[in-house]
C-alpha positions in Angstrom: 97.7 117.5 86.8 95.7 114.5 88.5 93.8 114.1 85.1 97.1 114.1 83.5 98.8 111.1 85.7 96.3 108.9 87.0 95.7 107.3 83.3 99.5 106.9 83.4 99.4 105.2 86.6 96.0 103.3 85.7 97.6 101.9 82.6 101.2 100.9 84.8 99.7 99.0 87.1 97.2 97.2 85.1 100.2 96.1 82.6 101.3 94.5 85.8 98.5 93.3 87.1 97.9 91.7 83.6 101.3 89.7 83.5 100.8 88.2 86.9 100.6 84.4 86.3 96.4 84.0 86.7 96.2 80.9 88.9 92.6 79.5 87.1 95.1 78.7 84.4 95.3 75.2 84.4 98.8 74.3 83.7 99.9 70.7 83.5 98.5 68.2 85.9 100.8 67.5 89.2 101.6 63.7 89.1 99.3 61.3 91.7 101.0 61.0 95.0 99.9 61.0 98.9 100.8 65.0 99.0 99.1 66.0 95.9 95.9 67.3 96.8 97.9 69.4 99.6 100.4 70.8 97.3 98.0 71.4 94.9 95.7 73.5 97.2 98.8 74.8 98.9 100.3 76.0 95.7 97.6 77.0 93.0 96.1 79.4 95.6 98.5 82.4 93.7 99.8 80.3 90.7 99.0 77.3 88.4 100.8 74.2 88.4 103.1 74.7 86.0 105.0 77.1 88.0 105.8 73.6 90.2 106.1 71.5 86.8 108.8 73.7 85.5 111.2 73.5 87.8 113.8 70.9 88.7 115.4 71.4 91.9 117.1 69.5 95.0 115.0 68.9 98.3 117.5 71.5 100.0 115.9 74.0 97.2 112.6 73.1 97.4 112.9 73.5 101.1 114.1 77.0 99.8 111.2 77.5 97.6 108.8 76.4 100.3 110.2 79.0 102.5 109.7 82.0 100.4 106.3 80.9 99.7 105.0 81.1 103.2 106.8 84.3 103.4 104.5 85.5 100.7 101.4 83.7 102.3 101.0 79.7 101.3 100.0 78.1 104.6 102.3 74.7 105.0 101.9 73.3 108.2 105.0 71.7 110.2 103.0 68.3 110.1 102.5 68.5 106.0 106.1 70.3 105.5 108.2 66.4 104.6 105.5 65.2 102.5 105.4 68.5 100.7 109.1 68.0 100.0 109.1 64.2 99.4 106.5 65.0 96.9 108.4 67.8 95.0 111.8 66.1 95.2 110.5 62.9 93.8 108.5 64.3 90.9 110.5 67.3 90.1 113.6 67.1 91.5 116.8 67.3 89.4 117.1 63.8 87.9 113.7 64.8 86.4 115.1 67.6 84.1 118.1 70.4 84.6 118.3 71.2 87.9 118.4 75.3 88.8 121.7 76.8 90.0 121.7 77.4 93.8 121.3 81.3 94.4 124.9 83.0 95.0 125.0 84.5 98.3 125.8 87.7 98.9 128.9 88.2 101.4 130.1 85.2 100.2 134.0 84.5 99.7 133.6 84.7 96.5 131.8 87.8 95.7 
């Protein structure tokens, strides 16, 4: 039976593996700024840059954004954590394309 699943499972997870977002992949440059070279190390550790580039959102979401990412391992430290945002907001916050809806809440009043 082993012989029967493991190529099963071999073949699942390398699918996944395979669609993970390869962070050697350039992507498009960040813009020049004092917190570039941080965000940049910060950031392109698990992803390339145009997983930042993409996106258009508010300080309040960055600060969001921020958050889950050192929940999933990005070292930011408390010292580095307003020029990281000043740098996002500036250069890809919502005036610079379509801003992302804010995540509903669950709980909320209007769920």
């Amino acid at each position: 039976m082993f012989q029967q699943v493991f190529p099963a499972i071999f073949l699942f997870a390398s699918s996944i593996l395979a669609s993970a977002q390869a962070p050697s992949a350039p992507g498009k440059p960040l813009p020049p700024g004092p917190a570039q070279a941080k965000v940049k190390a910060a950031c392109t550790q698990c992803h390339n840059t145009s997983r930042i580039t993409e996106q258009h959102l508010t300080r309040q979401q960055w600060s969001g954004e921020l958050k889950k990412m050192e929940g999933l391992g990005a070292v930011i430290s408390d010292a580095d954590r307003d020029a990281f945002l000043n740098y996002l907001s500036k250069n890809f916050g919502p005036e610079k394309g379509v801003a992302k809806p804010a995540a509903k809440k669950s709980g909320s009043a209007a769920d």
